[in-house]
Backbone bond lengths (Angstrom), bond angles and torsions (degrees), N, CA, C in turn:
res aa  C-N    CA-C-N  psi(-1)  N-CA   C-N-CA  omega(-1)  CA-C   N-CA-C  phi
1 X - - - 1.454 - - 1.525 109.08 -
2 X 1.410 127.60 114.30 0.717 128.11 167.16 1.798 137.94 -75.01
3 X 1.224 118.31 135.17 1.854 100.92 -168.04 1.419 108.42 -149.70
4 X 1.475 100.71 132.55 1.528 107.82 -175.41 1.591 108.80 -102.13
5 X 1.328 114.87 138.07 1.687 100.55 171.38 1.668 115.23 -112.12
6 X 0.971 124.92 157.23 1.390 131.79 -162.28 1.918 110.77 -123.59
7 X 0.573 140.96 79.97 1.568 130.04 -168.43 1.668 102.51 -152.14
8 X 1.320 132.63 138.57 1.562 148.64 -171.80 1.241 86.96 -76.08
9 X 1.433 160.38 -40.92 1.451 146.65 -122.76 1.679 73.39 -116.14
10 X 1.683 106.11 136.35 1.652 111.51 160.56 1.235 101.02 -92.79
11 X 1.393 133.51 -13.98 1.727 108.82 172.74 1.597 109.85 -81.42
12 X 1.625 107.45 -27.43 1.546 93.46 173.57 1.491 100.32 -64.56
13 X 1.490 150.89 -47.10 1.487 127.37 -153.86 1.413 88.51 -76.54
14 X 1.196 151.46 -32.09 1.220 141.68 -147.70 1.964 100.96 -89.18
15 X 1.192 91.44 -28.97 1.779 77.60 175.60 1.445 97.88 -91.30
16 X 1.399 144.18 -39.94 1.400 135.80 -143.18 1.728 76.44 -70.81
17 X 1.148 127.74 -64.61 1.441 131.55 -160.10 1.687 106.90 -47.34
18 X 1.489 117.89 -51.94 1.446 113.38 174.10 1.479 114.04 -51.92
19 X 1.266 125.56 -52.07 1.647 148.62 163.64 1.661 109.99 -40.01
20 X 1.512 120.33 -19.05 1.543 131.48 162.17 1.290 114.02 -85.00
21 X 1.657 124.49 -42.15 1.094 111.22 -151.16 1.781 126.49 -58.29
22 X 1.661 86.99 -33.60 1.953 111.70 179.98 1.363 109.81 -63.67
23 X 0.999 96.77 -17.86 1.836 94.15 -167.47 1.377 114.93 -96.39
24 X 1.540 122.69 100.36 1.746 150.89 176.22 1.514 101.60 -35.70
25 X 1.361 113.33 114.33 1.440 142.01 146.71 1.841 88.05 93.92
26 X 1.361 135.09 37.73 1.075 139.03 167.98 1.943 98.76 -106.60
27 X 1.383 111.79 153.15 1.194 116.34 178.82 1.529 109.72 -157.03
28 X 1.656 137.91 101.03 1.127 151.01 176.02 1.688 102.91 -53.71
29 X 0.805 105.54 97.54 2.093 98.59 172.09 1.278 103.88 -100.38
30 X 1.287 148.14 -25.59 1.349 135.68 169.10 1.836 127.35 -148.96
31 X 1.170 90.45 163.90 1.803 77.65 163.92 1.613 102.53 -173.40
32 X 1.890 93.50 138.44 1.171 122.60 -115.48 1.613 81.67 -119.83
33 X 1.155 115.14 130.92 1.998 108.55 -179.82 1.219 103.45 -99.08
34 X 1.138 160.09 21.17 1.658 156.01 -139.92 1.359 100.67 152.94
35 X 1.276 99.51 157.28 1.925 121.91 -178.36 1.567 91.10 -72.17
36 X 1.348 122.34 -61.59 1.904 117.93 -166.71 1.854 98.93 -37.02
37 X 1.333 91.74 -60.80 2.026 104.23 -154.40 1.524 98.90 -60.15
38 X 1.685 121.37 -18.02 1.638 119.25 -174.68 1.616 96.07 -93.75
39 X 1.432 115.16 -27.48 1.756 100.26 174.19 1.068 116.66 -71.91
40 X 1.169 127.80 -36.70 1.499 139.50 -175.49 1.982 107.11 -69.81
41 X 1.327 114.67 -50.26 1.332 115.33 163.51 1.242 142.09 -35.94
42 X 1.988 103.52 -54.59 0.894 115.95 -168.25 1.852 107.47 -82.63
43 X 1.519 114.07 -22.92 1.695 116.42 163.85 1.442 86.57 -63.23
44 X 1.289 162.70 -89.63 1.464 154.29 -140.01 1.633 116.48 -69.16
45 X 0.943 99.60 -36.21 1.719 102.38 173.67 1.349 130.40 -109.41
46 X 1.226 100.26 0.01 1.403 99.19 169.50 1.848 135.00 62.90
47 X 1.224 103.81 21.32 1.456 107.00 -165.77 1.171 113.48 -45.88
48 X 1.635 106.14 150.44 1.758 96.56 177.37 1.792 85.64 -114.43
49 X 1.427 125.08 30.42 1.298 116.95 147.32 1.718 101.63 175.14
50 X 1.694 87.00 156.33 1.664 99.48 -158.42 1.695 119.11 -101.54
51 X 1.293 138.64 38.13 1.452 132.61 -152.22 1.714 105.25 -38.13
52 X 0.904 114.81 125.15 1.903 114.89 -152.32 1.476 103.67 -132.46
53 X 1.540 124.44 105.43 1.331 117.26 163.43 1.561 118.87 -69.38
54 X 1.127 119.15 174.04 2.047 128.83 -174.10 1.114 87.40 -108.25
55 X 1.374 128.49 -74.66 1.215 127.22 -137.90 1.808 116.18 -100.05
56 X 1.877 101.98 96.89 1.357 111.46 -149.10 1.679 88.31 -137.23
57 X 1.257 104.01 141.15 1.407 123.40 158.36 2.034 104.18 -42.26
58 X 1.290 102.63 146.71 1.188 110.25 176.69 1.968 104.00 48.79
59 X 1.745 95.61 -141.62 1.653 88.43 -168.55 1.467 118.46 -54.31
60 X 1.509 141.37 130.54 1.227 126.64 168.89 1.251 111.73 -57.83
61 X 1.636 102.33 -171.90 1.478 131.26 -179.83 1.573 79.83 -75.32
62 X 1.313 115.30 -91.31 2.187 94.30 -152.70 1.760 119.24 -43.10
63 X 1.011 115.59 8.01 1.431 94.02 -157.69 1.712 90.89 -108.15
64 X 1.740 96.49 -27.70 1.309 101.13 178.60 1.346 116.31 -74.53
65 X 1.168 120.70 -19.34 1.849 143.82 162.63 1.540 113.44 -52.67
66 X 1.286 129.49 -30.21 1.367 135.51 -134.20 1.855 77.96 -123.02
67 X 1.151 124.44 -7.64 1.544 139.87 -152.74 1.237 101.85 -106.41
68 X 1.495 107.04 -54.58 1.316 127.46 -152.84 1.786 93.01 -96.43
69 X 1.071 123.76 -25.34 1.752 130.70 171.78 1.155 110.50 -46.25
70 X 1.541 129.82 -54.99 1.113 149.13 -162.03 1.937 103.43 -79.72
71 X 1.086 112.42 1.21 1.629 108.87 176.03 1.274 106.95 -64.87
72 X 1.336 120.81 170.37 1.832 104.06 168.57 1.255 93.57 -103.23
73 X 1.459 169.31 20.33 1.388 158.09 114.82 1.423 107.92 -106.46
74 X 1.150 122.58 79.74 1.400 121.09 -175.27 1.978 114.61 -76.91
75 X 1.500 91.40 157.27 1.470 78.52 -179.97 1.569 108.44 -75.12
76 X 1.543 111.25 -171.26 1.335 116.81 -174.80 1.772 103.59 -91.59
77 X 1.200 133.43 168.06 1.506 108.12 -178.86 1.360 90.44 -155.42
78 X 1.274 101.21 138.07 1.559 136.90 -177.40 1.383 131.07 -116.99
79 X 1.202 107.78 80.03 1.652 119.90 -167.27 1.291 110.31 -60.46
80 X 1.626 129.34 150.93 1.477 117.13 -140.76 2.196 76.48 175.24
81 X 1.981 81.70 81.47 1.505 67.53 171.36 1.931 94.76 -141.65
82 X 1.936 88.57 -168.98 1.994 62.31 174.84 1.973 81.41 -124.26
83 X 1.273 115.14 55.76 1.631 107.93 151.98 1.425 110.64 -147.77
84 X 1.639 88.13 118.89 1.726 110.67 -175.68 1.844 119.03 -47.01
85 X 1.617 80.73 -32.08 1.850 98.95 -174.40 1.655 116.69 -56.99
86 X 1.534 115.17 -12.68 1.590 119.04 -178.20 1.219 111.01 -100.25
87 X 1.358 127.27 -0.79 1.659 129.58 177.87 1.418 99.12 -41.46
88 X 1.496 108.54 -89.64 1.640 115.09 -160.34 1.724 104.08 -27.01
89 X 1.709 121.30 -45.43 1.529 107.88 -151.10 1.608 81.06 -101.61
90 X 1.190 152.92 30.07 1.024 145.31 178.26 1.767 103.87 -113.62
91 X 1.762 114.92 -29.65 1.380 120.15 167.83 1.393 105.66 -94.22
92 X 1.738 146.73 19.63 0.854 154.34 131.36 1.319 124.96 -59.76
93 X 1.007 118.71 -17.44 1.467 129.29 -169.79 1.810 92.00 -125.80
94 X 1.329 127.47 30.85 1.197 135.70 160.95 1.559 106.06 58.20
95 X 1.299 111.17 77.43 1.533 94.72 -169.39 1.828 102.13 -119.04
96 X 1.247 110.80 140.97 1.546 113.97 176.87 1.444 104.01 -35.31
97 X 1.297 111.01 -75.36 1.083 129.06 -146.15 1.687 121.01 -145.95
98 X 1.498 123.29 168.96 1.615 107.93 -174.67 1.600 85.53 -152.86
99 X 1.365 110.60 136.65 0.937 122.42 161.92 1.571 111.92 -137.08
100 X 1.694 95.15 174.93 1.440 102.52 -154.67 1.332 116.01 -130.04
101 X 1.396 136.81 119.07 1.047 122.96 -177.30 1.316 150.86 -82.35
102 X 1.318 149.48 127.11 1.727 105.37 44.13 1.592 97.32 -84.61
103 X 1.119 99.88 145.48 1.969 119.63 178.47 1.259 99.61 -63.70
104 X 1.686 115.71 142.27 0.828 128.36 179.68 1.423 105.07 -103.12
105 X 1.376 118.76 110.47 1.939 119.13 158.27 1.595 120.50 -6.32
106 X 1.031 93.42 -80.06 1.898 90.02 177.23 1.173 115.66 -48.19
107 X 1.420 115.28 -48.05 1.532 121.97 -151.82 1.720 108.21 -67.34
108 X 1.483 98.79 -41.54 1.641 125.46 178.75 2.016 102.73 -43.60
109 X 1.711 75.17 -61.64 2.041 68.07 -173.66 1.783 98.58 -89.87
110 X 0.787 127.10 27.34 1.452 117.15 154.69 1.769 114.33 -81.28
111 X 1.586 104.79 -41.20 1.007 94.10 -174.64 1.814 106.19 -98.00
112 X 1.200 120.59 -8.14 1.724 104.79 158.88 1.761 99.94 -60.04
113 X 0.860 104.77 -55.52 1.478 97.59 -166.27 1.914 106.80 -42.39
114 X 1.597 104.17 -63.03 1.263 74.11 173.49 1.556 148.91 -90.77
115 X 1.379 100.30 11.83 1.759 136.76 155.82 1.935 104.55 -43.63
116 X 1.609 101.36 -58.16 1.627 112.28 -177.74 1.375 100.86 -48.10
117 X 1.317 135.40 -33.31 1.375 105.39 -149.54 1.727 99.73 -88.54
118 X 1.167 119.60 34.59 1.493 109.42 -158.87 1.337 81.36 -155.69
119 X 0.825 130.45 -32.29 1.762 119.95 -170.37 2.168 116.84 -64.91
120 X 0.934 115.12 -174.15 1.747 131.99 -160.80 1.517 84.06 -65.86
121 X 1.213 128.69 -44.23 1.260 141.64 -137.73 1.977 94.88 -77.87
122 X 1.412 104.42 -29.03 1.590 105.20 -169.39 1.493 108.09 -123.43
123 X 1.793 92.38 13.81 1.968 97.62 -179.45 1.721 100.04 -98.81
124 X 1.069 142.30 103.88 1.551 134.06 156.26 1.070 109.89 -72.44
125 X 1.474 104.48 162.81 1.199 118.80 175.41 1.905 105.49 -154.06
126 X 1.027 104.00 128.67 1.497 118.98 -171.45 1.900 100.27 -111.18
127 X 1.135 99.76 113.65 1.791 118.74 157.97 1.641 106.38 85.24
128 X 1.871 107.24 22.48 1.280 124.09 -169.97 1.681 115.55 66.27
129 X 1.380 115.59 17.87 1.512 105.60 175.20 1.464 108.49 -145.06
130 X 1.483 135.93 -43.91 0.853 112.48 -166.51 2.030 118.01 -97.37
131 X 1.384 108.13 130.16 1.140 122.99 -162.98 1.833 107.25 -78.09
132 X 1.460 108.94 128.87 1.502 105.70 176.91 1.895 89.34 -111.31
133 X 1.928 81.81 157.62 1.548 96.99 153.80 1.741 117.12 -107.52
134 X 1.111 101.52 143.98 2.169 104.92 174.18 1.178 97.78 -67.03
135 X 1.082 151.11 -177.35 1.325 158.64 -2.26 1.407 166.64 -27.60
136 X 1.495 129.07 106.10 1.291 93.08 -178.95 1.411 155.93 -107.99
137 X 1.323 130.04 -166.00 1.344 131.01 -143.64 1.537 104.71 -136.63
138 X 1.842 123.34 40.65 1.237 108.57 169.11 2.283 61.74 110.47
139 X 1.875 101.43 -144.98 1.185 107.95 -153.47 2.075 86.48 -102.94
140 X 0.751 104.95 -1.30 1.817 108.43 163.19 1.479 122.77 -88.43
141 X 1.623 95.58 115.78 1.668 86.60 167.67 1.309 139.16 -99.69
142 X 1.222 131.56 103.94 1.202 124.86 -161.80 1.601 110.87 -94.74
143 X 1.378 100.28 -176.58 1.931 99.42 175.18 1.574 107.06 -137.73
144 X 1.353 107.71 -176.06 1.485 110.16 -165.00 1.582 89.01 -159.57
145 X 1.264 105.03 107.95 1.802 106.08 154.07 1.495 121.98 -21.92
146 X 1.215 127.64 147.36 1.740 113.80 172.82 1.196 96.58 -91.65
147 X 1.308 140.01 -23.07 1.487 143.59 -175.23 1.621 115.94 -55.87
148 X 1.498 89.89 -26.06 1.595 108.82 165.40 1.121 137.13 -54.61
149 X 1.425 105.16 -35.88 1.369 114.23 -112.08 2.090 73.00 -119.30
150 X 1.422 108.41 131.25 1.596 120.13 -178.47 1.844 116.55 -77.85
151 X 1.431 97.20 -52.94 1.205 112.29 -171.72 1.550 106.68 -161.99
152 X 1.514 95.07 149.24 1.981 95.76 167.79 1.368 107.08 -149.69
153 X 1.613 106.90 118.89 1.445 146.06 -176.83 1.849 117.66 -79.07
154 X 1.411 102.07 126.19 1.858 101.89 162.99 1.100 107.15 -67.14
155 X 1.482 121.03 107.51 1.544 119.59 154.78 1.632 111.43 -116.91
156 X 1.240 93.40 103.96 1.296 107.12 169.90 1.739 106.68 87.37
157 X 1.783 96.73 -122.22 1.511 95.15 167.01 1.628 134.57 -105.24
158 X 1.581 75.94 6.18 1.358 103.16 -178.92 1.775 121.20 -100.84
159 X 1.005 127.91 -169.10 1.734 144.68 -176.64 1.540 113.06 -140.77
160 X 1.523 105.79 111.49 1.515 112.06 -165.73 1.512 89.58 -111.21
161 X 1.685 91.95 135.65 1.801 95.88 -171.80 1.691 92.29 -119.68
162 X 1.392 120.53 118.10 1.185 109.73 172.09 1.602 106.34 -99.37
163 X 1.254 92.17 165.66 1.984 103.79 -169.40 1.659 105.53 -156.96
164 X 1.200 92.34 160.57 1.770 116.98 168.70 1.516 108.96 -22.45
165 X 1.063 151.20 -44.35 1.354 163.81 -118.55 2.113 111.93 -169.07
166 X 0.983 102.73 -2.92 1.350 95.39 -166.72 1.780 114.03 175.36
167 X 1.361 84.69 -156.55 1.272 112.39 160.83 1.278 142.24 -177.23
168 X 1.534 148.85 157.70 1.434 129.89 -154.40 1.524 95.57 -171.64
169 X 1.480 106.33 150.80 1.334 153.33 160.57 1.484 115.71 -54.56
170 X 1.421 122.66 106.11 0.937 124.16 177.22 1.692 114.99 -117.42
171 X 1.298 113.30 139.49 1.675 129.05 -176.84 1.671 99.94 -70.58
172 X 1.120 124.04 58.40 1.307 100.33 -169.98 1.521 107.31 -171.93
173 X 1.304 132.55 174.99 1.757 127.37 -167.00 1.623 94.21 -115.54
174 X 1.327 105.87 175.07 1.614 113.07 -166.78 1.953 86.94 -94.42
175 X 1.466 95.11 -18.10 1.672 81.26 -166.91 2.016 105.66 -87.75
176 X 1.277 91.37 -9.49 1.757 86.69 160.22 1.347 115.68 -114.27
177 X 1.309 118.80 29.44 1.474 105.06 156.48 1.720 95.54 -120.20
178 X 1.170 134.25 13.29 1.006 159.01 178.45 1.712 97.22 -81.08
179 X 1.045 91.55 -78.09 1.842 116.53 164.30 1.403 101.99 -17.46
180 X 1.232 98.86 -94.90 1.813 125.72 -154.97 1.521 96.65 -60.41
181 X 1.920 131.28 -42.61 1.349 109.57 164.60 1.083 142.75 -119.21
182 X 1.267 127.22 86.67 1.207 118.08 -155.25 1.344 124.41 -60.60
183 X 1.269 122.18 5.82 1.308 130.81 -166.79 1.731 111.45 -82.26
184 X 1.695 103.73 -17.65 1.475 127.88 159.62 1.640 133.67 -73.66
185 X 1.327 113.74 144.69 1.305 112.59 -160.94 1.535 112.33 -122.19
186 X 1.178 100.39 121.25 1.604 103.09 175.98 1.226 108.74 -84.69
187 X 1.154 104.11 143.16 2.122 118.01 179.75 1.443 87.58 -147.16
188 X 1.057 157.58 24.27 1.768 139.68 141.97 1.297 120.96 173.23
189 X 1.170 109.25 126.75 1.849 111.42 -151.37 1.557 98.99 -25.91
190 X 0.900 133.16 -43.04 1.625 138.22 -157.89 1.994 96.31 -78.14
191 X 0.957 122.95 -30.92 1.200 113.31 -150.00 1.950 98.21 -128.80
192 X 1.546 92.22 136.18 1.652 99.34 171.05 1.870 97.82 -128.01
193 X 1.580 105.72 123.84 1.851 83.81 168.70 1.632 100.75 -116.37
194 X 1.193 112.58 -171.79 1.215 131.77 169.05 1.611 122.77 -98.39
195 X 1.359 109.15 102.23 1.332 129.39 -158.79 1.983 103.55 -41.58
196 X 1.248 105.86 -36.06 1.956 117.34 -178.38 1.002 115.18 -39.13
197 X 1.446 121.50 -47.76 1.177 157.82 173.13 1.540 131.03 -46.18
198 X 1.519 100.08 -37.40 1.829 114.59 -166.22 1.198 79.87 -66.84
199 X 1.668 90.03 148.24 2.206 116.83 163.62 1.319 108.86 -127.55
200 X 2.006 105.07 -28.33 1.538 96.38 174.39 0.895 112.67 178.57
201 X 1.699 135.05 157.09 1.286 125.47 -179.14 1.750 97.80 -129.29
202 X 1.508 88.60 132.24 1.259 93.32 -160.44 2.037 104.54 -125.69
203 X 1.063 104.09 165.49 1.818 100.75 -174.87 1.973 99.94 -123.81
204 X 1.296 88.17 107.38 1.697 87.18 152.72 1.487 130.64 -151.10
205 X 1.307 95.85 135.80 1.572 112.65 -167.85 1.770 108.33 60.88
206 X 1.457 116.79 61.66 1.377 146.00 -163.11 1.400 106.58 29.60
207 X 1.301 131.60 37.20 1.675 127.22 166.57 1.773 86.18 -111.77
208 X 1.566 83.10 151.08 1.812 94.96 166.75 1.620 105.48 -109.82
209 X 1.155 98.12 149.81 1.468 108.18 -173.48 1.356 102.23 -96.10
210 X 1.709 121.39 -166.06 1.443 144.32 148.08 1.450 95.47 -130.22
211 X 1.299 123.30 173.51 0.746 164.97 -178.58 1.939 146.11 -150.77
212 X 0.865 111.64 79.06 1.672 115.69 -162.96 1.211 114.85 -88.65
213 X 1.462 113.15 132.43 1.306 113.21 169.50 1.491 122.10 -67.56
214 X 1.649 120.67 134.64 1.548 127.01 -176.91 2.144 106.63 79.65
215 X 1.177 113.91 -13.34 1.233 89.58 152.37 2.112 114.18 -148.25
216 X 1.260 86.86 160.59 1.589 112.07 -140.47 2.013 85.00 -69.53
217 X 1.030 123.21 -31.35 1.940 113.92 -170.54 1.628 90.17 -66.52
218 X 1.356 92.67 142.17 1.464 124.79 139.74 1.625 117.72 -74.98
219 X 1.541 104.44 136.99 1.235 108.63 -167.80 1.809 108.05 -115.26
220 X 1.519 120.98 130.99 1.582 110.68 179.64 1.301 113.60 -84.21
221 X 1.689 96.29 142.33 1.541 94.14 -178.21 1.793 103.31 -111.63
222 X 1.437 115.47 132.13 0.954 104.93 -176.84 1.538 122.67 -58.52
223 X 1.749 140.12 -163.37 1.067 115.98 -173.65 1.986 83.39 -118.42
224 X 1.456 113.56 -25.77 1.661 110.42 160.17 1.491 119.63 -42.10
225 X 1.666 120.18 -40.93 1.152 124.60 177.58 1.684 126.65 -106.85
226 X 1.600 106.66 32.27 1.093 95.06 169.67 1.232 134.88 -88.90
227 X 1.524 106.47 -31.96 1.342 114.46 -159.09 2.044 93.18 -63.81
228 X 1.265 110.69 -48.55 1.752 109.69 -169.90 1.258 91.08 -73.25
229 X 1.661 150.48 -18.15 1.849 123.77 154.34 1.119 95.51 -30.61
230 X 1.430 113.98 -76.98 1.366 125.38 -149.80 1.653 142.38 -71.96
231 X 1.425 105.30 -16.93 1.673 109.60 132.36 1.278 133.75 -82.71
232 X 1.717 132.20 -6.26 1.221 138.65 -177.99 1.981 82.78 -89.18
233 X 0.808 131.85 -39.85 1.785 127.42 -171.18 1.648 97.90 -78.16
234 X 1.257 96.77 -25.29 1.959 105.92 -162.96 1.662 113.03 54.42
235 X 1.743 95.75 83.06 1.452 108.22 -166.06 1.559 96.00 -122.46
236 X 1.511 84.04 -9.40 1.894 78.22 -170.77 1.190 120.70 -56.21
């Protein structure tokens, strides 16, 4: 897993980087003093995750976040500040994770660890286009095309991805697979589907539905997220 950190303070990059070195199949490739030198990096290096300070001379950390969203494989991003007060707009801007400074050792690779399950490292791609997700299956990991894949639901603490063949458990939030594809559509905090899929949106007893082709659930659409269903379908 590769990870770039971004923060103005050289003793903060200088510890986050010592605080990388212990940690198995992690690899620091840069670190970035300013929002410009981390945009420019992250097109050259490719991070499959961003440890990202806020509070930066010139553009901040969120704004540079809100930047970096719009990639079509964006990295994963890991806010890494020392003011508690930017959480909420820092998981607005879809963020893995937030940490707080000074970083705590464990806490750091707690959240690569669960950063990995979403990163380049567990995305395939067969014939340069089509994108799989990992999952696993007991102590086997298997994958599943996203092309497959109908819809994926909050259950519980987990992310249930149903598909062609099944269904599976994913390590991960709807708002970072939200992230990583934008080619997916949210219709209710709980629910992301795959636009290929729609057959219809339908209203009964004042809830709006979805409807997917090849599987039999009705899907709720919130009434916060209707109006953007309905120009992302172009129903307007």
């Amino acid at each position: 897993m590769k990870v770039l950190i971004v923060d103005d303070e050289p003793l903060a990059r200088s510890r986050l980087q010592r605080l990388l070195k212990p940690i198995n199949q992690v690899s620091c490739v840069g670190a970035a003093e300013h929002a410009a030198q981390a945009w420019e990096m992250i097109g050259t290096l490719q991070p499959d995750v961003v440890l990202l300070d806020i509070d930066m001379p010139g553009e901040d950390g969120l704004s540079l976040a809100a930047r970096i969203a719009e990639l079509a494989l964006p990295p994963a991003l890991v806010f890494v500040t020392a003011h508690p007060e930017h959480a909420l707009k820092a998981y607005q801007v879809s963020a893995a994770d937030y940490l707080l400074k000074p970083v705590v050792p464990e806490r750091l690779q707690q959240t690569l660890t669960k950063v990995g399950a979403l990163t380049r490292a567990h995305i395939e791609r067969q014939h340069g286009t089509e994108t799989k997700l990992a999952y696993q299956c007991g102590n086997v990991t298997k994958t599943v095309p996203l092309a497959q894949v109908y819809y994926f639901v909050a259950d519980s603490k987990y992310v249930k991805a149903i598909f062609e063949h099944g269904e599976a458990y994913l390590d991960l939030s709807l708002a970072e697979l939200e992230q990583r594809y934008t080619q997916l559509l949210r219709i209710h905090r709980s629910y992301l589907i795959n636009p290929q899929y729609f057959s219809a949106l339908k209203q009964h007893a004042g809830q709006y539905v979805i409807q997917l082709s090849s599987c039999a659930e009705s899907l709720p659409v919130s009434r916060r997220a209707l109006t953007q269903v309905k120009h992302a379908l172009q129903l307007d």
